[in-house]
C-alpha positions as CSV (number, residue, x, y, z in Angstrom):
1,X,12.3,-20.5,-9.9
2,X,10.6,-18.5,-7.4
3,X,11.8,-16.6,-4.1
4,X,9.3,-17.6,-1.4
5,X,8.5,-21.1,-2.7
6,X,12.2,-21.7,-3.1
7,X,13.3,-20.4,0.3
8,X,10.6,-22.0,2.1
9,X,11.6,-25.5,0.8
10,X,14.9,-24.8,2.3
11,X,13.6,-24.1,5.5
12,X,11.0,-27.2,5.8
13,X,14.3,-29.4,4.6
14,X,16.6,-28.3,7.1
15,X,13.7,-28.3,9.6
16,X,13.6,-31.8,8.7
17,X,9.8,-31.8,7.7
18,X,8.7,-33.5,4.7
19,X,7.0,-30.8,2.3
20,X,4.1,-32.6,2.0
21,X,4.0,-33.1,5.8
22,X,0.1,-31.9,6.4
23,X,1.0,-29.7,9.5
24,X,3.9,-28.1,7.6
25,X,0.9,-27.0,4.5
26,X,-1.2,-25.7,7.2
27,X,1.5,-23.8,8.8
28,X,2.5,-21.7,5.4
29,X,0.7,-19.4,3.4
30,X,0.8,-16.7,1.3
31,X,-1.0,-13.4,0.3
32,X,-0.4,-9.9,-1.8
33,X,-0.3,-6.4,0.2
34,X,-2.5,-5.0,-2.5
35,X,-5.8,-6.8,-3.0
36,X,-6.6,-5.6,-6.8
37,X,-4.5,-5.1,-9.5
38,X,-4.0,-3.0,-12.2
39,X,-3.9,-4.2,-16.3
40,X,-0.4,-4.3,-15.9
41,X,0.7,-6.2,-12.6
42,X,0.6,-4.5,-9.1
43,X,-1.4,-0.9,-8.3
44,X,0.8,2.4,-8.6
45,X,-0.3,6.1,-7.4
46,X,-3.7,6.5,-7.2
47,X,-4.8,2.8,-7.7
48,X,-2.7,1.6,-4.6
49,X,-3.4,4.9,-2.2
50,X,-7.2,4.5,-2.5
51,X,-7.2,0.5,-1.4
52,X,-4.1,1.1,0.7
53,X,-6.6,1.5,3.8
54,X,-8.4,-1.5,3.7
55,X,-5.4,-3.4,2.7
56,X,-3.6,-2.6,6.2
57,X,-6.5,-3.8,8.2
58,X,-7.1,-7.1,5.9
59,X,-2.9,-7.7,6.5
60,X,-3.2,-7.3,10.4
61,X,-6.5,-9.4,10.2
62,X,-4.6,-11.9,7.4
63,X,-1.6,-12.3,10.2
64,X,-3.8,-12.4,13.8
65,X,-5.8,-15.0,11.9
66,X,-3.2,-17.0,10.5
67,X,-0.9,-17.0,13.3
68,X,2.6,-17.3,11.6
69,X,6.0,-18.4,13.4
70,X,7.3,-15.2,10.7
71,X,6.2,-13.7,8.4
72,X,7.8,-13.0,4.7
73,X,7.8,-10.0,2.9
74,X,9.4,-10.2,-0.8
75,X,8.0,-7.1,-1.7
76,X,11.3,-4.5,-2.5
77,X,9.7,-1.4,-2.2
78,X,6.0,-1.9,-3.6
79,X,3.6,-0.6,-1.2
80,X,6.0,-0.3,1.5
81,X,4.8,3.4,2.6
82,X,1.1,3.1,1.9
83,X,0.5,-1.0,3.1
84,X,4.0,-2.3,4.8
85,X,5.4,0.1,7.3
86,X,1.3,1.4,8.2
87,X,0.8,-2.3,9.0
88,X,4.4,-3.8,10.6
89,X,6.5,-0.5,11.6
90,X,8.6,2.3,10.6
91,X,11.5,1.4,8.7
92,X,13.8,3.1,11.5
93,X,12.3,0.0,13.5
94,X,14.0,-3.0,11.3
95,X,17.6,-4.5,11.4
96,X,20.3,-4.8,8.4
97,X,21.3,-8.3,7.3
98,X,24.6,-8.6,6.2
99,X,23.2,-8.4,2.9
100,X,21.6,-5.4,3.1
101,X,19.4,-6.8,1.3
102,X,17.1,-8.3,3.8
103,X,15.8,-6.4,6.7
104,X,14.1,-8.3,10.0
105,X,12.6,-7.0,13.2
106,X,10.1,-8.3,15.9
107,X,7.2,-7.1,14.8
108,X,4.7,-5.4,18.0
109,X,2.0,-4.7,15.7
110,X,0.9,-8.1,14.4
111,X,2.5,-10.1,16.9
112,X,5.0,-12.2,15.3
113,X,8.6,-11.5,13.7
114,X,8.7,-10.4,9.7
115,X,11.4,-10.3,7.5
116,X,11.0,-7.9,4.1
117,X,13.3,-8.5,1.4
118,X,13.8,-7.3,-2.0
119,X,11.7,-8.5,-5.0
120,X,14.7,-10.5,-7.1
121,X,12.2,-11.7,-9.6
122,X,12.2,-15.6,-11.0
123,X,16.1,-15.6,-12.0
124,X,18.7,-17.1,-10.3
125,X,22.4,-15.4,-9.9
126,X,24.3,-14.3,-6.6
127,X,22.7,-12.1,-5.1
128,X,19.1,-14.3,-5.3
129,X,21.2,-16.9,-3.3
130,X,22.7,-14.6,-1.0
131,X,19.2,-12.8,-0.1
132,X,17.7,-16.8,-0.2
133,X,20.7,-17.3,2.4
134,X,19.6,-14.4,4.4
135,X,16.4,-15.1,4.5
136,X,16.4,-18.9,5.7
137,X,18.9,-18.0,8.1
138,X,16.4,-15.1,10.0
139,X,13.5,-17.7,9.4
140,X,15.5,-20.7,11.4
141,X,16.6,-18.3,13.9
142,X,13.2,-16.9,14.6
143,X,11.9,-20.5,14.3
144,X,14.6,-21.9,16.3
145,X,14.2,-25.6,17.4
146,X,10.1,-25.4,17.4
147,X,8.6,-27.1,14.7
148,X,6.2,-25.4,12.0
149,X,4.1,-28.6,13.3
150,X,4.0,-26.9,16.8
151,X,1.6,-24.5,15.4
């Protein structure tokens, strides 16, 4: 199982788009906040700090170019003070879901909403559904009736 794959299904299926509809592919991509890795998954300290920089331009650049309806953020807390908040806003800036779990706010700096969750890994249980919940919920509402094909 995985988080964003698994959530974005939902929302394409209760947008009523086929998942291999062409426009719906165009419409949804992904990408990592940091853009090299360490031996043993994502950068800590002194790894992350020095490419943090960069990173926060190639996000803003990643989300102008792309032009997303929202924008997802499964992240927890990796990079959120050297790469997140830098790039979409202070944390004082997003809203509680009932989950507190998920966080959403309309996002000034790149232009369209984004919704940061925390990283639940590939395992299912309650709390992945109620964060999945969450999560489909703020995309459909920030979606609303336009179609990912409107794009």
């Amino acid at each position: 199982m995985d988080f964003i794959w698994d959530v974005t299904k939902e929302v394409l299926d209760r947008l009523g788009l086929a998942r291999s509809d062409e426009m719906a592919a165009k419409s949804i991509g992904w990408s990592n906040l940091a853009k090299i890795g360490a031996v043993s998954g994502n950068p800590q300290g002194a790894h992350l700090r020095i490419q943090a920089p960069l990173c926060c331009e190639i996000l803003k650049s990643e989300i102008g170019a792309w032009k997303p309806h929202v924008v997802v953020f499964h992240t927890s807390d990796f990079a959120r003070d050297e790469i997140l908040w830098p790039s979409i806003g202070a944390p004082e800036t997003w809203e509680h879901s009932a989950t507190e779990h998920v966080w959403f706010k309309n996002n000034e700096i790149s232009g369209c909403p984004s919704i940061w969750t925390i990283y639940l890994g590939r395992k299912s249980n309650e709390l992945w559904n109620a964060v999945q919940e969450a999560t489909v919920s703020q995309m459909l509402r920030v979606i609303g009736s336009t179609r990912l094909s409107d794009a």
